[in-house]
N, C-alpha and C positions, 0 to 999 in steps of 0.2 A: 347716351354716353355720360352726359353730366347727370342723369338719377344715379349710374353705378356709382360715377366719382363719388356723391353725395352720402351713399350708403355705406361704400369703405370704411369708413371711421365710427360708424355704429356697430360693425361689424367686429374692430378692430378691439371696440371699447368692453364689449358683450362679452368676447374671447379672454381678455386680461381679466375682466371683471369675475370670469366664470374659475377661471386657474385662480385666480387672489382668495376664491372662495373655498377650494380643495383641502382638503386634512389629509392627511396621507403620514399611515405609524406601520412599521415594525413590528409584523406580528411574526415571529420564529423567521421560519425562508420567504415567507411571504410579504409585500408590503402595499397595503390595504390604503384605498382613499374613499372617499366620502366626498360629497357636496351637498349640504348642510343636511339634510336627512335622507339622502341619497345614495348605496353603494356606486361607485361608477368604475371602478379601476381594479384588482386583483392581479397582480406581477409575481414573478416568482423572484427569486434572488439567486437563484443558480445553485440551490442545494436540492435539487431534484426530491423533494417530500410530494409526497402523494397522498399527503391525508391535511384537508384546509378547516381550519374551525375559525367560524365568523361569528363576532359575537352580534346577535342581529337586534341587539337594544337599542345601539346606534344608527340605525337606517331604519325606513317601512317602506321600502322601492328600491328596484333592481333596474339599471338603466339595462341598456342594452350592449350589448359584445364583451359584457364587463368579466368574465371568462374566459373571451376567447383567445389568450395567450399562455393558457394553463395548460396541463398535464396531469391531472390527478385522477384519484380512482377511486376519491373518499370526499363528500361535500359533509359537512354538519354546519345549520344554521342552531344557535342556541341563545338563548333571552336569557343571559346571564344574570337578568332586575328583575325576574319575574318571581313573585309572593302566590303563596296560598289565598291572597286575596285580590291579587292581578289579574288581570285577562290578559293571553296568549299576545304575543305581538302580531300584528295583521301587515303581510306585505305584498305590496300590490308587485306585476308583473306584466312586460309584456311580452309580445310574442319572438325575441330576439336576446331574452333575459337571460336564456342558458347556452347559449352559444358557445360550442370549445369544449363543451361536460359532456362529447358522446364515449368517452371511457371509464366514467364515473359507473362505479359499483356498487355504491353503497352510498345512500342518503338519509341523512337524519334530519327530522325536524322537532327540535326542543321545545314546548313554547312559544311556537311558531305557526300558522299559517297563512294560506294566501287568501288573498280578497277573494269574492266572487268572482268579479268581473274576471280576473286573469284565469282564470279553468275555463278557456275555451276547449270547443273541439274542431278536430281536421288543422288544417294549416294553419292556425289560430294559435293552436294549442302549446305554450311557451313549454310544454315539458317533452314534446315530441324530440326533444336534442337528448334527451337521459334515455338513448335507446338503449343503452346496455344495463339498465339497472339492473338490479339482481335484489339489494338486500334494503329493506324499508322500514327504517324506525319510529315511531310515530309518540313523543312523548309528551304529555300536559297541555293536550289538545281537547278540543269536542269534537270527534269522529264524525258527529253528523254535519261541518262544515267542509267534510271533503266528497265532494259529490261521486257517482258513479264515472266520472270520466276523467276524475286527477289520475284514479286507478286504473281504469282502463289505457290509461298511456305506458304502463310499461309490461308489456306481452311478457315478458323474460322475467318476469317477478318469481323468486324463488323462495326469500324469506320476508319475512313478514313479522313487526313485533310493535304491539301497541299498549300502551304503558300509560297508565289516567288520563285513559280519553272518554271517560264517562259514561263509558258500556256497561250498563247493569245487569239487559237482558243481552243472550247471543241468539240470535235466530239467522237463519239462511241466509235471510236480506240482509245481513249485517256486513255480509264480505260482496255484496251486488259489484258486479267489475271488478274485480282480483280474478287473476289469474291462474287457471287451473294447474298450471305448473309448478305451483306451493309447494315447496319439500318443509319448509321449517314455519311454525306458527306461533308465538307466542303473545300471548294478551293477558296480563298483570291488568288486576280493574279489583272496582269492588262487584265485581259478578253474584249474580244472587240467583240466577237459574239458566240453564243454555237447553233449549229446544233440540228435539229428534232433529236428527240429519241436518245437524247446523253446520258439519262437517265434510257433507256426504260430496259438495263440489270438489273435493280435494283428493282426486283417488293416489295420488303419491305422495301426498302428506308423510313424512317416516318421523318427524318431531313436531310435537306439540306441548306447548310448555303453560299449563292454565294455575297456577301458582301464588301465591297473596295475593290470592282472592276472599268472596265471602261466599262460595259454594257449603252447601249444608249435606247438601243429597247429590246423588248422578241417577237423572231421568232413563229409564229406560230408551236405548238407541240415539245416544248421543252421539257414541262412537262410530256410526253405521257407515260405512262407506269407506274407511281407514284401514283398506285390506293392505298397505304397505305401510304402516308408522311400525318403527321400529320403539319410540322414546314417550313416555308419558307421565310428564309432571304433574303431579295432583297434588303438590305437597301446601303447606301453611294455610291451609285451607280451615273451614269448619266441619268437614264433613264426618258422619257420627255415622251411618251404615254404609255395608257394599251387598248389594244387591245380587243373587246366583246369578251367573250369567250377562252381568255386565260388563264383561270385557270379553267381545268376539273378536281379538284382534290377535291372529295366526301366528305375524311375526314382532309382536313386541317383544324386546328385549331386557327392556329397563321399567321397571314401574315405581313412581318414587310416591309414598303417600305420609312422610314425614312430617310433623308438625299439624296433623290433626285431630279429630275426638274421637275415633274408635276406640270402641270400649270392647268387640265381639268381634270376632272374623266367622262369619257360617262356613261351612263343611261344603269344601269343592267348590268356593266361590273365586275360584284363579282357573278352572274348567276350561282345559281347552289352548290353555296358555303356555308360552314357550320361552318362560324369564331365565334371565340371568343371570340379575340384581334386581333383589326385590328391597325396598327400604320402609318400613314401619315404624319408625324410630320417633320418638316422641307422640306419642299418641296415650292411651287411656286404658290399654289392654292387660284385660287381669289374667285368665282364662281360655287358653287355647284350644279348642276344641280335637280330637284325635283327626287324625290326615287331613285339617288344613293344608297341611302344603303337599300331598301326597300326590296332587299334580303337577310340581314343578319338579319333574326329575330333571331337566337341563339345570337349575339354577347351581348360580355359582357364589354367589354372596349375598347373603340374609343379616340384616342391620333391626335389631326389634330391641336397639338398648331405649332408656328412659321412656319405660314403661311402668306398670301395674304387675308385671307376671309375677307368680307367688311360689312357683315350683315345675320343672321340668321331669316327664312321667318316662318311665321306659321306654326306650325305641321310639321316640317323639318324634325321628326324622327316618324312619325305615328305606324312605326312596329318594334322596337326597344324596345318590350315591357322588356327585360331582361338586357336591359343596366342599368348598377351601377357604369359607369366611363366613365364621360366625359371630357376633356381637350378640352378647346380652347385659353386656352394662348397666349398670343403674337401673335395676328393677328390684323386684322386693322378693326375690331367691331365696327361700330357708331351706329349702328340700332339693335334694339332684336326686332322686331315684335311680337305684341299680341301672347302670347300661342306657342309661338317657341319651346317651349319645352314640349309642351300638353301631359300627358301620361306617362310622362317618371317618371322612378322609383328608383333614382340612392343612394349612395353613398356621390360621391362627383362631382362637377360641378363647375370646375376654368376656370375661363372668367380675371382672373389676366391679368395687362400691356395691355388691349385693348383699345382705344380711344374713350371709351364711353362717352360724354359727358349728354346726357338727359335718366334716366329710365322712359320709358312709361309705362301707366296703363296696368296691365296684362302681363306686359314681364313674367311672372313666372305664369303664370296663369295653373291650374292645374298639377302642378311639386310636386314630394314628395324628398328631399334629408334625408336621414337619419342618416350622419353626417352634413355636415357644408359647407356653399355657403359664398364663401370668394368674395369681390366685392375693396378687398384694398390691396394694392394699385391702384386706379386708377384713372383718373380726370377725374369723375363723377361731374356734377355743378350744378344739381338738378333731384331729384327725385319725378315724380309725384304720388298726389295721391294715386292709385292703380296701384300701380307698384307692388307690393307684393299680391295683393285680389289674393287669391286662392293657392299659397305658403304653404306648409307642410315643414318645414328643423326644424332639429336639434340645431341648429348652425347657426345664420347669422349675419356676419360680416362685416360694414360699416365704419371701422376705415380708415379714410383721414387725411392728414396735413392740418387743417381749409380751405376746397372747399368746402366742399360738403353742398347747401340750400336744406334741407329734409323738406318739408311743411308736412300737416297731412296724415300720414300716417295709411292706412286701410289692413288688414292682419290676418288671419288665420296659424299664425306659431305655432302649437298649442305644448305645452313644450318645446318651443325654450329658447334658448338662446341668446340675440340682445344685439351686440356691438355695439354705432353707438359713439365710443369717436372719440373726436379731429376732429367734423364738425362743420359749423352753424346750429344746428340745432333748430327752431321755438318751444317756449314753448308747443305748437299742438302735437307737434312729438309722444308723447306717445300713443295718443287717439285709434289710428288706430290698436296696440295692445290687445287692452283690452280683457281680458278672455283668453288669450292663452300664456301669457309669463312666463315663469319661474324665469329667470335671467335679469334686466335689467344693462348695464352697460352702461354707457352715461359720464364719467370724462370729463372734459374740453371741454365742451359745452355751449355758451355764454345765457344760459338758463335765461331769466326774463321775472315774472310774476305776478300776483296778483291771478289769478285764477286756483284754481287747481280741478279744478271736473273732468278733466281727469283723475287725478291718482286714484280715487275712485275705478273704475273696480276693479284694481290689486290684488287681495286677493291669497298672498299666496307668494306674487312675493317678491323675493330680489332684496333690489336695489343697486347698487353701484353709485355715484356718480350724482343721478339725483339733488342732490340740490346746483348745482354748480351756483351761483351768486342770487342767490336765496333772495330778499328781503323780509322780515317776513313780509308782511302788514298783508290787510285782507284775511288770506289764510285758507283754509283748508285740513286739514289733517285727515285718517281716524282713525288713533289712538289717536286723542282728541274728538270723540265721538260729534262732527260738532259743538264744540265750537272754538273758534276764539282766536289765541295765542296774545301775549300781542305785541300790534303793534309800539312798541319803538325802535328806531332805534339801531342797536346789531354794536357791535366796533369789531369785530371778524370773518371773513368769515370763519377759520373750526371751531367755537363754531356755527355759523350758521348753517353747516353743520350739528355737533352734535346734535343740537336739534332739524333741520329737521326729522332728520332722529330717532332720538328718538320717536319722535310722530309721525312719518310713521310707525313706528315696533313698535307699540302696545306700548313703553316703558314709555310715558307717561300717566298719566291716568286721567290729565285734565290740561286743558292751565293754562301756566304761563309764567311767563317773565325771560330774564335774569338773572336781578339783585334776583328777589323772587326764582328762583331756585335753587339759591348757597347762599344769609344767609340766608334761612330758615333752610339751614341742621346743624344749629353746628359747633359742629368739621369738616373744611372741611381744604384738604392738602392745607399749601401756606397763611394761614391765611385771612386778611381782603379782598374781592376780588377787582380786578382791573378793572375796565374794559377796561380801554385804555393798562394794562398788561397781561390782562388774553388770555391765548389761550389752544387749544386744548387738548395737553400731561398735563394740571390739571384735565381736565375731567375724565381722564382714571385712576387716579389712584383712584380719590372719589368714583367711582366706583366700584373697587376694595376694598377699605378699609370698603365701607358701604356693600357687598354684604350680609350680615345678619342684618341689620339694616334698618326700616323700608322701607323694599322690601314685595310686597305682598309676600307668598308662593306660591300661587297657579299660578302664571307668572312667572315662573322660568324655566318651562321646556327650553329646545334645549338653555340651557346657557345664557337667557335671563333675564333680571333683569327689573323689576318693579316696580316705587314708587307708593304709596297709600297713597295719602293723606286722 
């Protein structure tokens, strides 16, 4: 009895001394203690977050239970002091470390591993409590300090992503203990070659993401064994050839091989394959050889901008019947050939920043776009004829900084919508429309003419901007009922405008002149008229103020207004 009495106050001293030691901060819901290089404590704060980020610069040991009052489904240890010239922080653990983390589903370690000592196995084993893992990130590590039995602790491992752990080579033993369960794979490194069947443990692999890395080539049967990947990143890569026959994978969907050296694609080298989305984009490609893709009739979006390619040949996409996105961006495009796009049934179709200087007749020959064929920016310097004959789009936009000589133009854009402002575009230009445009917008176009029996067709069509410089002579108009407006010279280019376009919209209901259409009304805003002072904004409010005032009724629909004289 008198040893205990004696020991109480050592007891008593150890305890105060060890609490006097504690740091304890404020991290978000959570509030975090330490004892002097020690985590011991994690609490939550009553905001129920589910996701803890520890910064593990300040510890290299996990006491024990120091978890077990959490709730979370998300651990990150992260070395928030670690340099390119650092080594990973090393923290020991024992076997009572993760206690309370069996709903954690995701764990990451930054810069982080554990000692040797603590990767025990069986009972030992401190990570045997993360029975629900699932998703494993592993970043700014050395892989080979994690032995076969850190990984074999979580059976239920699904993904998997390892990020500069100093994997050069991939070989089979590289994944020794992972779990055959793997759906998702990814490993950022500086890789420089991956062995046959480095894969082949993984038969439900459906993503694999091998991506800024330094691959140059892909070995024959890397992929072997990957009869369910759906996903395959190959992108930022070095790689300069694709071998026939290297991708035996059934159900791929996606193949991404952006950001690397192809210079060539061989003939039926996608053999077999069942894409969706194929992305080439930034690579080295001058020269397309005929039915490269003539095996992916599923695919659905094809990305090959910022490239090398120099011209697009006739029927280039023959069996491509399901494509609705094509990109050719930023390549060096001088030439569309007749019908290069024969068949095709897209979306959308960006030919943006290529050096196109001449459209030839039928470059869009039998094309349907169902939104919108953007062709601007580009230094286009003329466009023939039937450049457009047989063109279905949405949407077609010809807007240049004053280049573009568009002569008459002939087209089937049936409901489109044509931009063609800010070119030279020839008084002709409309003709080639006729019966199929919805919207015409043409502002800032050096348009002069006397004849206008082209605009006749247009029934139905709005226009914006087609009467820009527009001399009233002898012209006609279809809302003057093919009488001849009063041919005196007008002091005004948007009063020009104004009553272009008035007797183009039905709004007038017989010619008249300047002067006789403003004192005929009376009361009009502004008093006596100007006409070396009058401009446009007096239009719009006479307008306005007569809208009940000799306007027929019956031309008023869709906010239209009417004089009847």
């Amino acid at each position: 009895m008198k040893n205990v009495t004696q020991c109480i106050p050592v007891l008593m001293y150890l305890m105060t001394n060890s609490t006097r030691d504690e740091n304890c901060i404020q991290n978000g819901a959570f509030k975090i203690c330490t004892n002097r290089d020690r985590l011991v404590h994690v609490n939550s704060t009553g905001n129920h977050d589910k996701q803890l980020k520890l910064n593990a610069s300040s510890f290299n040991s996990i006491a024990s239970y120091t978890f077990d009052e959490l709730a979370i489904n998300t651990l990150e240890l992260l070395n928030y002091w670690m340099t390119n010239d650092s080594s990973p922080r090393v923290i020991s653990l024992n076997k009572k470390s993760f206690i309370g983390l069996n709903d954690v589903r995701s764990l990451t370690l930054d810069g982080v591993h554990f000692s040797e000592g603590s990767l025990k196995t069986g009972s030992e084993n401190p990570m045997q409590y993360l029975e629900s893992l699932w998703h494993l990130r592993l970043c700014r590590v050395n892989l080979l300090n994690f032995n076969p039995a850190f990984f074999m602790s979580f059976p239920k491992l699904g993904g998997l992503e390892l990020i500069n752990t100093n994997t050069l080579v991939i070989s089979p033993e590289t994944f020794t203990g992972v779990s055959e369960t793997l759906l998702k794979l990814r490993i950022t490194d500086a890789i420089r070659d991956i062995k046959a069947k480095s894969f082949a443990k993984f038969p439900k692999l459906e993503i694999l993401q091998l991506n800024g890395s330094q691959l140059t080539q892909l070995s024959p049967g890397i992929f072997t064994g990957l009869n369910q990947l759906q996903y395959l990143d190959l992108s930022s890569n070095g790689i300069t050839t694709l071998s026939r026959n290297i991708f035996q994978l059934p159900r791929l969907r996606t193949l991404d091989l952006h950001g690397n050296a192809l210079s060539t694609l061989e003939p039926h080298v996608f053999f077999n394959l069942n894409l969706q989305f194929l992305d080439l984009s930034f690579n080295q490609l001058r020269l397309l050889p005929p039915q490269v893709f003539s095996d992916l009739q599923h695919l659905e979006k094809l990305n090959l901008s910022n490239n090398q390619i120099m011209s697009i040949p006739t029927q280039f996409f023959p069996d491509q019947i399901r494509l609705r996105n094509l990109d050719l961006s930023h390549n060096k495009i001088s030439l569309i050939e007749p019908a290069a796009f024969y068949g095709l049934n897209l979306q959308s179709l960006n030919l943006q920043f290529n050096p196109i200087k001449v459209l030839g007749n039928y470059a869009f020959f039998n094309l349907r776009i169902s939104e919108i064929l953007d062709l601007s920016p580009m230094n286009i310097v003329e466009i023939r004829p039937q450049a457009f004959r047989g063109l279905l789009a949405k949407l077609l936009k010809l807007c240049h900084p004053d280049r573009t000589k568009i002569f008459e133009i002939w087209a089937t854009t049936k409901g489109a919508i044509v931009e063609i402002m800010y070119n030279k575009c020839s008084d002709s230009t409309a003709h080639g429309f006729q019966d199929s445009v919805k919207t015409w917008e043409s502002v800032r176009n050096p348009i002069f003419t006397k004849q206008q029996a082209a605009l006749d067709p247009f029934e139905g069509t709005e226009f914006d901007g087609l009467g820009d410089g527009y001399k009233m002579g002898q012209q006609r108009h279809r809302g003057l009922l093919g009488h001849q407006l009063n041919s005196e010279e007008l002091f005004d280019d948007q009063l020009e405008d104004a009553l272009w376009k008035l007797g183009h919209q039905g709004m007038i209901r017989r010619p008249l002149g300047q002067r006789e259409f403003f004192e005929d009304q009376g009361e009009f805003p502004g008093g006596q008229v100007d006409d070396d002072e009058f401009n446009l904004h007096q239009l719009d409010p006479w307008l306005s103020m007569n809208s009940g005032h000799r306007l027929g009724q019956n031309h008023r629909s869709n906010m239209r207004h009417s004089l009847t004289y």
